[in-house]
Backbone as CSV, one residue per row, in Angstrom:
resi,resn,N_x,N_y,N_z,CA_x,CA_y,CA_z,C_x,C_y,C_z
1,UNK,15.158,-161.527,142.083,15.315,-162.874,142.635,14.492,-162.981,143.912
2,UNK,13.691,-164.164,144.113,12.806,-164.172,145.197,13.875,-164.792,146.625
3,UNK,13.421,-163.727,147.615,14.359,-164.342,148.657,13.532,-164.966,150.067
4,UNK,14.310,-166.586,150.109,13.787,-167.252,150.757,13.282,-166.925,151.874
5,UNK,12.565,-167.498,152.967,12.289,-166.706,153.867,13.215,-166.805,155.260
6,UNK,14.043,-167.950,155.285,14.748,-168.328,156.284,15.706,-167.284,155.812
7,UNK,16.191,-166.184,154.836,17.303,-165.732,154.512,16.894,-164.460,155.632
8,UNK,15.308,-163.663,155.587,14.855,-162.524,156.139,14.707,-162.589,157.499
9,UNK,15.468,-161.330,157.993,14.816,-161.032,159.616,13.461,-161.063,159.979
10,UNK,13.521,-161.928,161.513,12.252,-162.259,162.369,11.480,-160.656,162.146
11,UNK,10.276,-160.682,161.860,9.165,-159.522,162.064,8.447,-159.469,163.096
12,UNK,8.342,-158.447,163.664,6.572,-158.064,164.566,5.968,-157.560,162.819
13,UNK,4.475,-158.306,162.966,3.956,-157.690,161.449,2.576,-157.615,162.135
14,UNK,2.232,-155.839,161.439,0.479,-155.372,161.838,0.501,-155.353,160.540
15,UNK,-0.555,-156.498,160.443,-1.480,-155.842,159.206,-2.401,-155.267,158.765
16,UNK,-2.676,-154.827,158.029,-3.869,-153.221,157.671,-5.215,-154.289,157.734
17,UNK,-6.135,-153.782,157.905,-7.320,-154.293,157.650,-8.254,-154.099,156.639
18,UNK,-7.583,-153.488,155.526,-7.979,-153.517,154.185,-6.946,-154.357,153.592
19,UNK,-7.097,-153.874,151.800,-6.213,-154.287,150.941,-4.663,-154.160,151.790
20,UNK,-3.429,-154.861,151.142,-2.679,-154.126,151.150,-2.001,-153.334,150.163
21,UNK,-1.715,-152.182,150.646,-1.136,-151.615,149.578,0.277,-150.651,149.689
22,UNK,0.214,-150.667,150.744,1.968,-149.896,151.042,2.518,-150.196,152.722
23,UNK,3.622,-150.207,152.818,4.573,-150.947,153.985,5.692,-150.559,154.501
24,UNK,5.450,-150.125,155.668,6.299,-149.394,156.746,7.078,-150.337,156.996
25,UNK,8.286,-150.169,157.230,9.774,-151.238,157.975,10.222,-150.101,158.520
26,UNK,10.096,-150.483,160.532,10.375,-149.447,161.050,11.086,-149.884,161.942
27,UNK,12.520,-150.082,162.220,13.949,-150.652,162.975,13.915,-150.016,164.407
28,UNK,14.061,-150.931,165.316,14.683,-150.577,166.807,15.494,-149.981,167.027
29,UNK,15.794,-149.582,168.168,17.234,-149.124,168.785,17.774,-149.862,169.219
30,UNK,18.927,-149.719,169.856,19.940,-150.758,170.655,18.791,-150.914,172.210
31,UNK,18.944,-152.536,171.729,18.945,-152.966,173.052,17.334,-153.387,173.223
32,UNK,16.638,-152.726,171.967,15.223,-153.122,172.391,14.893,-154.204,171.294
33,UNK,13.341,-154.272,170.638,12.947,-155.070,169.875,11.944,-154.866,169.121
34,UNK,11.653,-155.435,168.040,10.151,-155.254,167.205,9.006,-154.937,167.445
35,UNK,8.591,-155.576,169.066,8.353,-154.821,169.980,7.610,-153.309,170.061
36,UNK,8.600,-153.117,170.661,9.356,-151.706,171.043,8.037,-150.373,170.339
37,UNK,8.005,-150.309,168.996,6.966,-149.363,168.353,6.038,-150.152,167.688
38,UNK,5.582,-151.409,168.245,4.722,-151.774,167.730,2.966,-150.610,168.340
39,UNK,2.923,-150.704,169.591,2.044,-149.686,170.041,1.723,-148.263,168.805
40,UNK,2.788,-148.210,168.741,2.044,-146.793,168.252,1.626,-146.993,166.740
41,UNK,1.649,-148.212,166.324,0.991,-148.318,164.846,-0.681,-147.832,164.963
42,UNK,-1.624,-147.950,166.264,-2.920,-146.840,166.456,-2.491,-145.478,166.676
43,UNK,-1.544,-145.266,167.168,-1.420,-144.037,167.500,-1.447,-142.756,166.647
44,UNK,-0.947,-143.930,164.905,-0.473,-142.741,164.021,-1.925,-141.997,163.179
45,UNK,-3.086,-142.963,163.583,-4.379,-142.822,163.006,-4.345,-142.874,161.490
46,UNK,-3.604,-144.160,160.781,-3.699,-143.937,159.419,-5.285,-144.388,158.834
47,UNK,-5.691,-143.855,157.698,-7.155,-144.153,157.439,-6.990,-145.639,156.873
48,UNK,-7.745,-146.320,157.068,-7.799,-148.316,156.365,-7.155,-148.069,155.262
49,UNK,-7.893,-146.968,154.390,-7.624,-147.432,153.160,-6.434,-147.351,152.173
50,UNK,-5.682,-146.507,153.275,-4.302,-146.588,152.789,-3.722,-147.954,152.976
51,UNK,-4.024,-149.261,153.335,-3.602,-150.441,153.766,-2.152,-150.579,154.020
52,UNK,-2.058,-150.149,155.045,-0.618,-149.966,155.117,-0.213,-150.768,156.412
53,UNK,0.831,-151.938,156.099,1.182,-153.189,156.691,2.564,-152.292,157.343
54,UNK,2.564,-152.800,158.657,3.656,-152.214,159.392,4.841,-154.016,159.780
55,UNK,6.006,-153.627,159.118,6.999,-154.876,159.678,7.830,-154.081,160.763
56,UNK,8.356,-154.661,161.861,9.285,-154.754,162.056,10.042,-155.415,162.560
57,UNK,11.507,-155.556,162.401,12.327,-156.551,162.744,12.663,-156.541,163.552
58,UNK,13.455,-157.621,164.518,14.209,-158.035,165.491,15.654,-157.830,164.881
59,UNK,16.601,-156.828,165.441,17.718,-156.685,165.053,18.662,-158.034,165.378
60,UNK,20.091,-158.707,164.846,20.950,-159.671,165.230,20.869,-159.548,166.855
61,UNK,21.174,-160.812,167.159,21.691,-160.301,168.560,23.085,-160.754,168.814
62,UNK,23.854,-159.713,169.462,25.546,-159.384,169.267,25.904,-159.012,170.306
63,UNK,27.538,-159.071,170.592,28.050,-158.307,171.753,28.314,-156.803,171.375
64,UNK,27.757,-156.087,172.859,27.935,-154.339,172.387,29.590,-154.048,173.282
65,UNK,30.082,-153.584,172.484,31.304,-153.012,173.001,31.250,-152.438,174.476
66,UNK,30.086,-151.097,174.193,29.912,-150.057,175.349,29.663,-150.490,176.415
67,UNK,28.724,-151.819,176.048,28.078,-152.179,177.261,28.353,-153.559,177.771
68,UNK,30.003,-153.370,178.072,30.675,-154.190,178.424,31.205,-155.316,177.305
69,UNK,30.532,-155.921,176.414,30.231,-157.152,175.609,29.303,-157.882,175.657
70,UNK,28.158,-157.087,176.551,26.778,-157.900,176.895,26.039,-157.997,175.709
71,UNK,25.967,-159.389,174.999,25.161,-159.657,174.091,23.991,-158.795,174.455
72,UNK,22.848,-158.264,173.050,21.770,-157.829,172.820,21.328,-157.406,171.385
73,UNK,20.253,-157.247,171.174,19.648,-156.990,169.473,20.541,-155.401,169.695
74,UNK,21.064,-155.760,168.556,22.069,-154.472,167.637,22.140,-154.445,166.290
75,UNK,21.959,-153.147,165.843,22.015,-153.405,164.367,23.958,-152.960,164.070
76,UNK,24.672,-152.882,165.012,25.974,-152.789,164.658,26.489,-152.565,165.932
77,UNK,27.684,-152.832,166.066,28.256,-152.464,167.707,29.185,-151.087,167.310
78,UNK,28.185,-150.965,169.232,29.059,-149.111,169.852,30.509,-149.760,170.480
79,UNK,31.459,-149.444,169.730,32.681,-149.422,170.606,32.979,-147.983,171.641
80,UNK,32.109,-147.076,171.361,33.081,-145.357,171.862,31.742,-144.834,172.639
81,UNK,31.604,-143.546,173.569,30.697,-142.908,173.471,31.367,-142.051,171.983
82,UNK,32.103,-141.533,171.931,32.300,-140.277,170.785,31.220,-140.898,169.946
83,UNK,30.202,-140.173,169.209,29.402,-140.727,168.053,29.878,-140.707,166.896
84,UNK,31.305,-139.886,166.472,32.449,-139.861,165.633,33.128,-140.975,165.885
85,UNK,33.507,-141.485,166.713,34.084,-142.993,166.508,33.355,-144.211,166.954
86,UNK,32.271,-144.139,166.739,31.636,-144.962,167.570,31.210,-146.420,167.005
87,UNK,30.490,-146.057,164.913,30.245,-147.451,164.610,31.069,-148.268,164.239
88,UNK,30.585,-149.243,163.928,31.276,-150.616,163.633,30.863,-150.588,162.106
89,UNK,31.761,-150.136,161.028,30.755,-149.841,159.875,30.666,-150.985,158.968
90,UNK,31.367,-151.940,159.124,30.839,-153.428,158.515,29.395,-153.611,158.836
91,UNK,29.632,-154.019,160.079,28.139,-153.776,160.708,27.003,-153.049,160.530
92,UNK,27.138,-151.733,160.005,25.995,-150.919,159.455,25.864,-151.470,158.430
93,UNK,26.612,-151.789,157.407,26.576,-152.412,155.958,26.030,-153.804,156.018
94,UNK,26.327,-154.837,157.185,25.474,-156.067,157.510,24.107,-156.277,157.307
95,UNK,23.548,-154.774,158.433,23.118,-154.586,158.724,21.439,-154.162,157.326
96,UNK,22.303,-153.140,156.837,21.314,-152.393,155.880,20.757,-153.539,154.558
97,UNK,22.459,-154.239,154.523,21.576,-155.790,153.613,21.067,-156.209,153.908
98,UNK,20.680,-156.540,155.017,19.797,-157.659,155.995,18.298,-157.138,155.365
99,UNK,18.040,-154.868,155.876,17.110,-154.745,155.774,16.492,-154.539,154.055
100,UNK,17.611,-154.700,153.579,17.182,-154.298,151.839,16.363,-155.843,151.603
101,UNK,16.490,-156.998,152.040,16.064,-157.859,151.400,14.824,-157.749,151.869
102,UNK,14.272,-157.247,153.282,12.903,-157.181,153.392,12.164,-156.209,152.586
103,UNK,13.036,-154.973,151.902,12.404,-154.365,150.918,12.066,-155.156,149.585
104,UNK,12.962,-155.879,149.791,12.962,-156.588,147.728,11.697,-157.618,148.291
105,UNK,11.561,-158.266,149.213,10.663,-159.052,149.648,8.884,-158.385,149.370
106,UNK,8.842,-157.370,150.384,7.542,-156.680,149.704,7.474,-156.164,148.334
107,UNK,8.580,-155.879,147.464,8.451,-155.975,146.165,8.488,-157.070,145.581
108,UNK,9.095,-158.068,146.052,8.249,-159.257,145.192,6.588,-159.473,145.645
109,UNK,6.311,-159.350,146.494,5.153,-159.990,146.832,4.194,-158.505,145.873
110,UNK,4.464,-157.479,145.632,3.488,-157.116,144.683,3.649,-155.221,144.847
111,UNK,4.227,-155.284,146.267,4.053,-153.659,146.854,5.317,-152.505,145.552
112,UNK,4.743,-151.611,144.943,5.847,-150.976,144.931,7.197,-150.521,145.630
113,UNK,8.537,-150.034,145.150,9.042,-149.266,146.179,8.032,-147.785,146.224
114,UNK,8.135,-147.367,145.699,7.393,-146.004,145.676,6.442,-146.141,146.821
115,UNK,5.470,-147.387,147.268,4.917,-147.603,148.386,5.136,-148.090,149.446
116,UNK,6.577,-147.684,149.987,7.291,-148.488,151.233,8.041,-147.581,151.987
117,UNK,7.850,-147.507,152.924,8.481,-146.245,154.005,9.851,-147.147,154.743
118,UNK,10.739,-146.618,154.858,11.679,-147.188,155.693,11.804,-145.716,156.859
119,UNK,11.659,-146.794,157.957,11.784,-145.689,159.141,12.864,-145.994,160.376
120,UNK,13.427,-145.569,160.890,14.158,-146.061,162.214,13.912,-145.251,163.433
121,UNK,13.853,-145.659,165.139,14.505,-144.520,166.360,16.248,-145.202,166.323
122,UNK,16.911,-144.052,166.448,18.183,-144.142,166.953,19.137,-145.308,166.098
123,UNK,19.469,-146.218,167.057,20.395,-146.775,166.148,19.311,-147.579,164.936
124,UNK,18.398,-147.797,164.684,17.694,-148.246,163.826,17.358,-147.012,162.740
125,UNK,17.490,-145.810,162.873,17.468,-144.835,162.105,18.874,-144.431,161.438
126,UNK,19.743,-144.985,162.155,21.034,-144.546,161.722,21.157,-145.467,160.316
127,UNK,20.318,-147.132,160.180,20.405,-148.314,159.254,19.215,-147.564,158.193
128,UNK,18.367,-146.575,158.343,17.695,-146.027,157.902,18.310,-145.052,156.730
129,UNK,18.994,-144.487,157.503,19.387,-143.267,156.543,20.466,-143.783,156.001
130,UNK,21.147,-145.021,156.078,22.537,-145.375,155.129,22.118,-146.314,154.493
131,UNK,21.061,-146.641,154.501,20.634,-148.103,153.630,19.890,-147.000,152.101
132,UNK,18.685,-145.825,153.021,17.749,-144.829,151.988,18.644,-144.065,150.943
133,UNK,19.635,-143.909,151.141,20.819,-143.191,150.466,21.383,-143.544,149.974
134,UNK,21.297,-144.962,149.972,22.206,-145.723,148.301,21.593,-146.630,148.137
135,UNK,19.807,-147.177,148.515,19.517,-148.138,146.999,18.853,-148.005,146.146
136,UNK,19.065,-148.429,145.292,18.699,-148.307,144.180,17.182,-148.238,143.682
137,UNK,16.325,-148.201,144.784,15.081,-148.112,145.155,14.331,-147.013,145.115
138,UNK,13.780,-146.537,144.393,12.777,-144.940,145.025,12.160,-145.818,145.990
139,UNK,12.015,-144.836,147.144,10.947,-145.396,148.289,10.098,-144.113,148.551
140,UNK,9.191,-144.675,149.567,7.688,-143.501,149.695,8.212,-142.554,150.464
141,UNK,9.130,-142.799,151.895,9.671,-141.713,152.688,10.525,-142.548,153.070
142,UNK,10.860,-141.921,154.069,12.304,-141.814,155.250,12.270,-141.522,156.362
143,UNK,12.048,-142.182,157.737,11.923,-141.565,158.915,13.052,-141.862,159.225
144,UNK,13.528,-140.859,160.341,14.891,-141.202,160.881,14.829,-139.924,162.591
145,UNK,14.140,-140.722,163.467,13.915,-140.273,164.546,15.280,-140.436,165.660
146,UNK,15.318,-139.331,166.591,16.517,-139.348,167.250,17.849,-139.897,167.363
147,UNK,18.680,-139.960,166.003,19.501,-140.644,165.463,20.609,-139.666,164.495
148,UNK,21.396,-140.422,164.038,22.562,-139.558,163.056,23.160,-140.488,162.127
149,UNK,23.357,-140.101,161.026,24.002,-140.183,159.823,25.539,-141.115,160.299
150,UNK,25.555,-142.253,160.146,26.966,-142.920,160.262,27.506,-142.801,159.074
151,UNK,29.224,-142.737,158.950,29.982,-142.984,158.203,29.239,-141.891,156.521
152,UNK,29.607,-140.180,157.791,28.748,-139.187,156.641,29.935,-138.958,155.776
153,UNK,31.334,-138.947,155.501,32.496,-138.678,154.728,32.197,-139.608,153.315
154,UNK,31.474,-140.793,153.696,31.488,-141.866,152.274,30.282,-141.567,151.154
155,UNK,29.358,-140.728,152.005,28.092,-140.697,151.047,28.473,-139.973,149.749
156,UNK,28.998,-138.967,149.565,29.547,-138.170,148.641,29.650,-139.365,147.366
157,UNK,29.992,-140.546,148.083,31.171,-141.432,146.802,29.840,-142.497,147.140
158,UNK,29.105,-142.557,147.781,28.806,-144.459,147.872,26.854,-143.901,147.732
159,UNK,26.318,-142.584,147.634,25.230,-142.101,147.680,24.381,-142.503,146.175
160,UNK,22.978,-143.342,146.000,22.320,-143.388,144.977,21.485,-142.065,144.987
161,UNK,21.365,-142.047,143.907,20.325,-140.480,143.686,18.290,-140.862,143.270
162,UNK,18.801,-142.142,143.842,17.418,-142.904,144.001,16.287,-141.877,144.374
163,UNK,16.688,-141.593,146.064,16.083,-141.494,147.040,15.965,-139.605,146.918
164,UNK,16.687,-138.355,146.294,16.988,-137.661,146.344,15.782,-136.370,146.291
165,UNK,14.416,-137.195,145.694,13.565,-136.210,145.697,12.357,-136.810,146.621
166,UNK,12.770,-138.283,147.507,12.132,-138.425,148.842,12.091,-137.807,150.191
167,UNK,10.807,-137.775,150.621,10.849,-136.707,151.248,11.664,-137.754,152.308
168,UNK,12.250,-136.909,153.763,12.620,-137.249,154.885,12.301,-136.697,155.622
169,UNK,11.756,-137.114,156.850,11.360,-136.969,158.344,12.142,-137.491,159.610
170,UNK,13.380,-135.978,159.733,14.107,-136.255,160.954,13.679,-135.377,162.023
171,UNK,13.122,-135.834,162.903,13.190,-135.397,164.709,13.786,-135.976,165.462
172,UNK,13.840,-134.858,166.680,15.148,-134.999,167.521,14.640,-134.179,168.843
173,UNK,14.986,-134.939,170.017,14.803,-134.477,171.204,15.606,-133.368,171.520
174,UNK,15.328,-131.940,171.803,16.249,-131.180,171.893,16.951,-131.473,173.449
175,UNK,16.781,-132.246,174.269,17.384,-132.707,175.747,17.848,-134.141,175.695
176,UNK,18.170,-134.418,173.947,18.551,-135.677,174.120,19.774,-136.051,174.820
177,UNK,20.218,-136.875,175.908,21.348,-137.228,176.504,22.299,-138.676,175.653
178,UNK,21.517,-139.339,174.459,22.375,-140.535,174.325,22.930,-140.060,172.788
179,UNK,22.013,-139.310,171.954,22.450,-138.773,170.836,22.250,-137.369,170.340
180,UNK,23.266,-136.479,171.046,23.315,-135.348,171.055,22.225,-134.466,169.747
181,UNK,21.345,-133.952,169.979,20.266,-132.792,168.765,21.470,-132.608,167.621
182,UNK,22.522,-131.503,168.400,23.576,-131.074,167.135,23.730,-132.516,166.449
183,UNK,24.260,-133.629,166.772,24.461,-134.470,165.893,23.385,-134.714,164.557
184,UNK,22.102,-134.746,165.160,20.996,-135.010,164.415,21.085,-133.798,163.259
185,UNK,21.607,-132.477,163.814,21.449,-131.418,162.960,22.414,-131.198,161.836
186,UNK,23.387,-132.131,162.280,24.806,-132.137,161.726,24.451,-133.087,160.550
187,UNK,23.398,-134.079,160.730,23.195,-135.441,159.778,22.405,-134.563,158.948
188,UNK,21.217,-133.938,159.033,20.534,-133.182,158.316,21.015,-132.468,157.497
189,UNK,21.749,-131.692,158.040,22.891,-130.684,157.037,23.811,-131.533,155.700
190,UNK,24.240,-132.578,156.040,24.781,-133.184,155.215,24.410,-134.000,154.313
191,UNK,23.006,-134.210,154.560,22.088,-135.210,153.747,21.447,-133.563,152.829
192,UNK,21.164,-132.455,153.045,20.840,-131.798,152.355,21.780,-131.261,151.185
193,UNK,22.678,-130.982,152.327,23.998,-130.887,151.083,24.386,-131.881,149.484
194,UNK,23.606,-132.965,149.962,24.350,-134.251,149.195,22.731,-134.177,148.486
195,UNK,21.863,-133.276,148.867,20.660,-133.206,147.458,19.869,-133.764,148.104
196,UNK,19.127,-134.540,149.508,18.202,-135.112,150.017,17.153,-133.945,150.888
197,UNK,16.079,-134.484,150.409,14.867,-133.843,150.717,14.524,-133.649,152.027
198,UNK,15.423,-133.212,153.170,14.958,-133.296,154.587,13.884,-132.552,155.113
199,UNK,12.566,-133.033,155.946,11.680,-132.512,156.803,11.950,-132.139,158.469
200,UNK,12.991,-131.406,158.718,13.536,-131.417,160.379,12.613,-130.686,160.910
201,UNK,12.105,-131.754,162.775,11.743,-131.064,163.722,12.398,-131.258,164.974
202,UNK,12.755,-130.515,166.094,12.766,-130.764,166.981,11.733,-130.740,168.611
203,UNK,11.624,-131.453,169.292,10.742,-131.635,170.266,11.727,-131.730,171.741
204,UNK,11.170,-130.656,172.888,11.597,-130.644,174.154,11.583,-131.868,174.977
205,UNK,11.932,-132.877,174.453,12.378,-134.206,175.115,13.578,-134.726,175.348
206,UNK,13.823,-136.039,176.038,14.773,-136.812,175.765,15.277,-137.891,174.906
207,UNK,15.790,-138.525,174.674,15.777,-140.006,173.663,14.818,-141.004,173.948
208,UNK,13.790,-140.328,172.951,12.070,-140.819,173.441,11.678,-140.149,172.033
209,UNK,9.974,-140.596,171.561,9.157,-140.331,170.592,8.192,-139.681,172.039
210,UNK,6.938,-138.399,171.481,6.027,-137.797,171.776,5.229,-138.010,170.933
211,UNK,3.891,-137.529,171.690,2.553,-137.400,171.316,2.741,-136.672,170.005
212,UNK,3.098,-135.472,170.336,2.933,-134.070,169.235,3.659,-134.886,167.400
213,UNK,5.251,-135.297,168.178,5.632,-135.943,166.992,5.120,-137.413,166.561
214,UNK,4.463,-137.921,167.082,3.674,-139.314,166.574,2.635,-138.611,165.558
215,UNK,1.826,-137.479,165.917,0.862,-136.600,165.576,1.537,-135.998,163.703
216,UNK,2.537,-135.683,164.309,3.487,-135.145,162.978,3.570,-136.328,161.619
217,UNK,4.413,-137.142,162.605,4.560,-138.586,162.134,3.022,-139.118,161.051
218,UNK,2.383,-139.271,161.916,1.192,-139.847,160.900,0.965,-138.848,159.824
219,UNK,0.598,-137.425,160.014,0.401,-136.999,158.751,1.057,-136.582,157.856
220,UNK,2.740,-137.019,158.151,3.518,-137.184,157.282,3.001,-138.332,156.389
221,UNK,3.019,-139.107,156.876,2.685,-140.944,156.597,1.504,-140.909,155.245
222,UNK,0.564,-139.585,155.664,-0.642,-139.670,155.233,-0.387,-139.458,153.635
223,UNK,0.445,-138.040,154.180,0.689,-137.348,152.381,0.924,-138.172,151.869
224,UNK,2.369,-138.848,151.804,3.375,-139.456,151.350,2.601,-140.559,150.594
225,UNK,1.776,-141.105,151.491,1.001,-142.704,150.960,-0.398,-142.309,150.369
């Protein structure tokens, strides 16, 4: 079914300067915007001819629990620091429909799934890895940068085996202060367990992307596409 366009989230959209032919959707964190990683779409040095169109969205904008109730783009509200009690899991589920229709969207317009990367940082990686894990979609990869696995007890029961021989690309700041490494390592572990193809690195940073892993990043990007 073709979905209207007033139904799809606002985009930042780079487009390739060739054909197109495959399409990154790569989600914010709390608090920022589409924005946010648009820069590093040079950074990743993909060659033209992979034509590869980068979206990304502007998350809802909502009140965050943590941070007082101060409205801001969220893809779900933090009620807790604990990262065990923390989402709002309607909200992740809001959330991941919102971004599935921009997938069915570049598949209508012509793109395979097989040619579509879904990527997230942080809380936009968290809509990453619970949206990649149950649709019904083969997709090209999976990024899921300094972030963790929400609501990991349900995958067992709510997991498509779509995604199961896609590769994934999780890094993680080992000095991260907002989403603890172990967590990240803890999401990894359990996405492997449950049969998913994980690529883990970690990098001596904080809750931040690097050079080295942007470097990683692209020639992940490269194989894959």
């Amino acid at each position: 079914m073709s979905q209207s366009h007033s139904e799809l989230l606002p985009c930042v959209t780079v487009n390739p300067s060739a054909e197109h032919k495959a399409t990154v959707i790569w989600l914010h964190g709390l608090g920022a915007d589409g924005h946010d990683f648009e820069p590093i779409v040079p950074e990743l040095q993909l060659p033209a001819e992979l034509g590869v169109k980068f979206l990304f969205p502007h998350a809802p904008v909502m009140p965050v629990t943590i941070n007082g109730g101060y409205e801001m783009r969220a893809w779900y509200d933090i009620r807790d620091a604990d990262l065990a009690n923390r989402e709002d899991k309607e909200g992740v589920r809001q959330s991941a429909n919102l971004v599935e229709k921009l997938i069915d969207a570049e598949i209508h317009v012509g793109i395979p799934s097989d040619k579509i990367v879904l990527a997230g940082f942080s809380q936009g990686g968290a809509i990453a890895l619970h949206l990649a894990t149950r649709i019904s979609h083969q997709l090209a990869g999976i990024v899921a940068l300094s972030t963790y696995l929400t609501m990991p007890e349900s995958l067992v029961d709510e997991q498509s085996k779509a995604n199961n021989t896609t590769p994934i690309f999780m890094a993680h700041g080992s000095q991260d202060p907002v989403v603890p490494m172990q967590r990240g390592q803890y999401s990894a572990k359990v996405l492997q367990e449950n049969g998913f193809d994980v690529r883990w690195q970690d990098y001596p940073m904080a809750h931040a992307v690097c050079l080295e892993e942007i470097q990683a990043l692209g020639s992940f990007l490269k194989t894959i596409l």
